[in-house]
N, C-alpha and C positions, 0 to 999 in steps of 0.2 A: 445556613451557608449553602447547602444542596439548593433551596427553593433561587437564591438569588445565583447561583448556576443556570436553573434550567431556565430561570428568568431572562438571563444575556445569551443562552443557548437557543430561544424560541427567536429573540431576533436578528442572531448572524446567521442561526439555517432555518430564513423566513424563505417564501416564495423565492425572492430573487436571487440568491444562491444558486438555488435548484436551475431555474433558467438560466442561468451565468453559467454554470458546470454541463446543462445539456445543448445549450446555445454554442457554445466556445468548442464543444465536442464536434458540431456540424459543422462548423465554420469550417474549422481545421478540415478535416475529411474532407468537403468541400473543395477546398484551394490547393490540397494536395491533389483531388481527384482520386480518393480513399486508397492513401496510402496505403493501408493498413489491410488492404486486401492485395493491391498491387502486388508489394514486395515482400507477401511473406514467405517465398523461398528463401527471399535474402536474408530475410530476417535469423534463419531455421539453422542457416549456412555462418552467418556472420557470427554468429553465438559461438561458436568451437574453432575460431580464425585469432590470430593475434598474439600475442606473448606479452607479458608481463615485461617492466623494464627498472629500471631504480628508481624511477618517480612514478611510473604508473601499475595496476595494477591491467589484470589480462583483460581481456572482452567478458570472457564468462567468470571472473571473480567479480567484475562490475556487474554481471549481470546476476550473480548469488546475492551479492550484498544487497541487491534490489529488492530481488525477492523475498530473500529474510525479510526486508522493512515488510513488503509488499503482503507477503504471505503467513499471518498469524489469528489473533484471536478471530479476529474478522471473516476467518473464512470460514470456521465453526462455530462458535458465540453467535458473532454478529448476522449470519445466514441463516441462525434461528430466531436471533431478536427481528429479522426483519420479513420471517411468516409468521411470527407472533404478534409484529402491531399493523402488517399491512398486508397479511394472507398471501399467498402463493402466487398471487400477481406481483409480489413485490420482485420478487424473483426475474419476472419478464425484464423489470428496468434495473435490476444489476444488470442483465447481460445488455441491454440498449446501453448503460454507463461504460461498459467496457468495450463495446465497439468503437462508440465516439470517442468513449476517453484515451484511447490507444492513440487516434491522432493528436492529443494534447498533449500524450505521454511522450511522444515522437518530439514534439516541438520543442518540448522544456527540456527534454533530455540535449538534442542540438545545441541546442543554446547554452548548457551548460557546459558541454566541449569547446562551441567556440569559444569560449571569454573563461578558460582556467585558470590558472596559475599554479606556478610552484611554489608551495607554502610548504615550511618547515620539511624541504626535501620530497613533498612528495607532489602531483597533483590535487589541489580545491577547486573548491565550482561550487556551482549552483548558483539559486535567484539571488543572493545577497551580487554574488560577484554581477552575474549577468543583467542586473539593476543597475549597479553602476555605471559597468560600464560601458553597457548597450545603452541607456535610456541617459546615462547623467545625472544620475540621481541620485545623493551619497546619505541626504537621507532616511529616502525609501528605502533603500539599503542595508541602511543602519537598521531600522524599525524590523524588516523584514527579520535577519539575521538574529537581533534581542527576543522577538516573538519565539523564531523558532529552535532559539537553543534555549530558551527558559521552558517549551513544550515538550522540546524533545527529552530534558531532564526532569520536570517535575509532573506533566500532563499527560504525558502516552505511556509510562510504563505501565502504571498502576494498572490497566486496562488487560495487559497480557499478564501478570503478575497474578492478580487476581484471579485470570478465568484458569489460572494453570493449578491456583491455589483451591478454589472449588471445583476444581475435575479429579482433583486427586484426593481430597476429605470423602468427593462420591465414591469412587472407586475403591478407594486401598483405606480410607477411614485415618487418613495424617491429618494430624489438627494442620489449620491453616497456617499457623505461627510458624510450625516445624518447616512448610514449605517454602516460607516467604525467607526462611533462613539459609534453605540450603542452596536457592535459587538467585539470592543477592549474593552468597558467595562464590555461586561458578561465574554469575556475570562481573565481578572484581574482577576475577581471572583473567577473564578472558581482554574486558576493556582497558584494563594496565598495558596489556601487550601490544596496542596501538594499532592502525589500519592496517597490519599484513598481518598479524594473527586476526582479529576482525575479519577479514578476505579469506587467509585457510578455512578458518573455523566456518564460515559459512558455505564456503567451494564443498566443502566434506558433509554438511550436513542437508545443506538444502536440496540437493537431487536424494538422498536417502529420504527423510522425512515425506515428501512430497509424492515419492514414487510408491512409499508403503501406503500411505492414506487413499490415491487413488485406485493401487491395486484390490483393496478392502471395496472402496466404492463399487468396482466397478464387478466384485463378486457379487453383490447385491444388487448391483442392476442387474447381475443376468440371472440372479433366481425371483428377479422381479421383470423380466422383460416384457410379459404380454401385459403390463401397466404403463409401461413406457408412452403410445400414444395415447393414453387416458390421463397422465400426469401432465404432459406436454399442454394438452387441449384443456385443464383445471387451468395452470400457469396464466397458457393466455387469453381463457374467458375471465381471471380472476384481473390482469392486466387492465381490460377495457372493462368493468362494468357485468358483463354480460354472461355470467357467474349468479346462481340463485341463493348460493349463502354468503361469497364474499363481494358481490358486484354492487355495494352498497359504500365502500370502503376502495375506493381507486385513487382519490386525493390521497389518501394513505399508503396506498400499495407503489407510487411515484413517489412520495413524499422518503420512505424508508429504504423502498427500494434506490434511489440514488445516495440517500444520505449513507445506506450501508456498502451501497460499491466504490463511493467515494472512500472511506475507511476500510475497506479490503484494499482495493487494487490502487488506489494513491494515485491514481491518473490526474495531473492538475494541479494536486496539491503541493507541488514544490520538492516532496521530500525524497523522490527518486532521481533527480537530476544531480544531487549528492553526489551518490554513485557514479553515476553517468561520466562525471566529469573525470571522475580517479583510474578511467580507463585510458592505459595505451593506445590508439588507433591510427592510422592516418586520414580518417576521415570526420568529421561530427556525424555525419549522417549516418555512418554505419554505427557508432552505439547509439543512437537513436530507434532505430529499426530494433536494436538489440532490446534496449527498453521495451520498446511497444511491445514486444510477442512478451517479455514479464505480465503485461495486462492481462493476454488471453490465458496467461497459463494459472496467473492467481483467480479469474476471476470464471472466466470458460470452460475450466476444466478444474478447478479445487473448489471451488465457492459454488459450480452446479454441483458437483458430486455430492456435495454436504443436503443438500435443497433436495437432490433425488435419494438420495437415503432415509430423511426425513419423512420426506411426501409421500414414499412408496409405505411405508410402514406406518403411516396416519401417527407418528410420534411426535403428534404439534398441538397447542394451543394457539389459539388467533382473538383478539380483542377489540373492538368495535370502539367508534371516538366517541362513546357515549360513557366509557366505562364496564359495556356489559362484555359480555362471552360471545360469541360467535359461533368455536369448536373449542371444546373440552375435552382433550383426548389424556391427557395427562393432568389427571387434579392433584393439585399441590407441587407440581415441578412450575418453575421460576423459567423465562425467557432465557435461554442460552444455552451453553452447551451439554446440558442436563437432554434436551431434544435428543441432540447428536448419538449420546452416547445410550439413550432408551431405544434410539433407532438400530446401534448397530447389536444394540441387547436381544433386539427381536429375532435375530437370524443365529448369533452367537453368545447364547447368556452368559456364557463362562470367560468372553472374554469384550466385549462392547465396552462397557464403562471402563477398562482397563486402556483398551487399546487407542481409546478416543482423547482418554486424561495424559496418557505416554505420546499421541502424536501433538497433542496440544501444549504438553511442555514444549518439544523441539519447534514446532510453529514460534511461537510467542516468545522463546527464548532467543529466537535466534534474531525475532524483530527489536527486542530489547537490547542489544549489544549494535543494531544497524542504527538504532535512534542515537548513541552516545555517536556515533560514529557522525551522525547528523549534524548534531551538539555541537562535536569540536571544531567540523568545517566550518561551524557560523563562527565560534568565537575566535577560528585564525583569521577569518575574517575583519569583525570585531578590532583582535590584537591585533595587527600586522606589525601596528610601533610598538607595542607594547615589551616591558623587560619584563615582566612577571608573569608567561602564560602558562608556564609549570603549574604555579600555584592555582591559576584558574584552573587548568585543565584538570585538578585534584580535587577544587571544588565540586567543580562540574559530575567529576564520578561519584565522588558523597551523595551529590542532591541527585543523581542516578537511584545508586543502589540504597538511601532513604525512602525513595519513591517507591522502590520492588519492594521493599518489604512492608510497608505503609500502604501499596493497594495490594496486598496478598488479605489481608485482616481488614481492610473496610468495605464497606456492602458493594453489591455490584452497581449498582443503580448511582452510588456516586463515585464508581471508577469510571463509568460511562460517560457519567455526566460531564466529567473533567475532561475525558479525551476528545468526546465530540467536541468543546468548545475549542480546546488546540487544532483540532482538523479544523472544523469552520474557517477559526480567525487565519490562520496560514491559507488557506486555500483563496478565500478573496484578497489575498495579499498578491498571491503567485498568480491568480489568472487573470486579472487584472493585466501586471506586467506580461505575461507571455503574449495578447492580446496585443499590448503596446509594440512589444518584440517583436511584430510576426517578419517582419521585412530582413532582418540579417537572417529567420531561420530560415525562410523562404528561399533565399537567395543561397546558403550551402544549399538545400536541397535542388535546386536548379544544375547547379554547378556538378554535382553530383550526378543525376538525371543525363547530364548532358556526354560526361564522361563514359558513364557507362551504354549509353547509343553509341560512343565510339568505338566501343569495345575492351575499354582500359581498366585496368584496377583502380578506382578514384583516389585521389589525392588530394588534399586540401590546398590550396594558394590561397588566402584569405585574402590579399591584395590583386588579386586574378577576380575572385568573390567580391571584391568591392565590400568589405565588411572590414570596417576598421578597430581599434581598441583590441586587437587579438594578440596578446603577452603572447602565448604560447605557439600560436600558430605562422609568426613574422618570422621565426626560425625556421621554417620549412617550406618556405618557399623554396 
């Protein structure tokens, strides 16, 4: 079963992917005239603006929820699986992913504001809605929606379940079982409780998690600081080629380096516009903005921090497309977060593999309760007539927390394999359409642009915008 995974996994993230997700990155920057540098006061500013309402959630609970998706295995796992098959250059193209992909993140996020709706009392969004009813296409829609709530329940947990289940057997010596138990019963908890425990529970924990992990990083860059420009310059001779141990392996170091910022930071991929859309605002553009700075801060500053902890401490293996070795720095440690936590070992023996398995639980925990949240917005989608979505949406948390405790106990290698194939097939789904899209997001962000040359707080008029099919926005005019 693994072989015919990675079998339909070699060709949705074939070459053209990679181009599609770095292509669609430029565009965007591009047409905006790089947003993404432009307004990131406003971004920095709009983050801590807005209030919460009885349909929507605040700016920055939108913007936690993000990041929980945004922010989990992926930024320690996966930023060691990705100098383990494509060396220290791969690292160069996260962060090239994360620039461009911030203006993608902008676009899909917009687009998920304009075209929401109020389902079951609260706001929905995202590409199933903004397929329809930007593009007129109810069964792209439909497909988009089934793909990504069957991913977001059976294909993405297993992925953080697992790496939280082998950092903790490292660390503290709990069989995997015991953790894949305790960890599908806090996430029942908390997913019974519906999108506003969902939004607490993430408001409270995502600047905590987030803030301890980099504090750690950033004691170790500075008893590592005169390596600083000798890491920087590995990175990006390892990037081009021009590297004497990894510059044999650059198809590689692009190839994982996007594949793994794609699966860190979700710029693209459809599954942060979710969120997006569940925010209060009076404007699309402004959680838009909100979104984009999630990219820099999952991928610019959590996902380097992980890479310079590693690199500085030489606690990597790197593997060549032949099968052979490269660097053997660690014999008998496995690609992932086994790196992280030999790294933070090196500086702090008593406490690294501890501290690495406790912030990788709250990472990945708190992305596995953002995916159910994903789930359900596809299937209000899905149901809108429907009379029985209780019962799906019970389903739906079954074949959840089935899934946590089912990739707590199966190898890593086919937790990965499952999630990558759910990031791929959703991601050529969603950029695809945002690409079809770009004319209604264009056009808020015009209207936007032009408001604040006036000087005014922007406001949304969607019929001012020339952007039609907007449920929620024709009220506020």
């Amino acid at each position: 079963m693994e072989q015919v995974i990675n079998s339909i996994n070699s060709i949705v993230w074939s070459h053209a992917l990679i181009l599609l997700c770095l292509g669609t990155g430029v565009y965007f920057s591009v047409v905006t005239r790089f947003v993404q540098l432009r307004y990131l006061r406003d971004m920095v500013r709009l983050l801590f603006k807005g209030q919460s309402s009885e349909k929507g959630v605040s700016s920055f609970q939108a913007f936690a929820i993000a990041v929980a998706g945004r922010v989990g295995t992926g930024n320690i796992a996966g930023v060691a699986t990705a100098i383990a098959m494509g060396g220290p250059g791969s690292i160069f193209w996260m962060w090239v992913m994360a620039f461009l992909g911030s203006a993608s993140a902008f676009i899909e996020s917009v687009l998920a504001q304009i075209y929401k709706e109020t389902k079951d009392g609260h706001y929905r969004g995202g590409p199933a809605f903004y397929i329809e009813k930007g593009l007129g296409m109810k069964k792209y829609a439909k497909v988009f929606a089934l793909v990504t709530a069957i991913s977001s329940v059976a294909f993405f947990p297993g992925v953080q379940s697992n790496t939280i289940a082998s950092s903790m057997e490292h660390a503290f010596q709990v069989p995997v079982a015991y953790t894949g138990i305790a960890v599908t019963i806090l996430v029942g908890f908390i997913i019974i409780g519906g999108v506003r425990r969902i939004g607490r529970t993430a408001e409270i924990i995502v600047p905590f998690m987030a803030g301890a992990y980099l504090l750690m990083a950033l004691v170790i860059i500075a008893l590592n600081y005169t390596q600083i420009p000798s890491v920087f310059s590995l990175i990006v001779r390892s990037a081009f080629g021009a590297d004497a141990i990894f510059g044999g392996i650059v198809g590689s170091a692009i190839s994982w380096g996007v594949k793994r910022g794609i699966y860190s930071n979700e710029a693209g991929l459809g599954t942060a516009p979710h969120a997006a859309a569940a925010a209060e605002t009076s404007h699309p553009v402004k959680q838009g903005l909100v979104q984009s700075f999630s990219v820099y801060l999952d991928t610019l500053l959590v996902c380097t921090a992980t890479a310079f902890m590693i690199l500085f401490t030489g606690q990597y293996n790197v593997a060549n497309a032949d099968d052979g070795i490269l660097a053997q720095n660690l014999p008998g440690v496995a690609a992932g977060s086994g790196f992280t936590q030999s790294a933070v070992d090196v500086h702090f023996p008593s406490l690294g593999a501890g501290f690495v398995a406790v912030s990788l639980f709250l990472f990945a925990f708190t992305t596995i309760i953002a995916y159910y949240y994903i789930a359900e917005t596809n299937l209000s989608f899905l149901l809108r007539k429907g009379k029985s979505k209780a019962a799906i949406y019970k389903t739906a948390q079954a074949i959840l927390l089935v899934s946590v405790f089912y990739g707590s106990i199966k190898t890593a290698e086919a937790a990965w394999a499952l999630g990558d194939l759910g990031v791929g097939i959703v991601a050529w789904l969603n950029i695809v359409a945002i690409i079809l899209l770009r004319k209604p997001a264009l056009k808020a962000f015009r209207d936007y642009e032009q408001q604040k040359k006036a000087g005014v707080d922007p406001l949304f008029d969607a019929e001012k915008a020339q952007i039609a099919n907007t449920t929620e926005w024709t009220k506020k005019v």
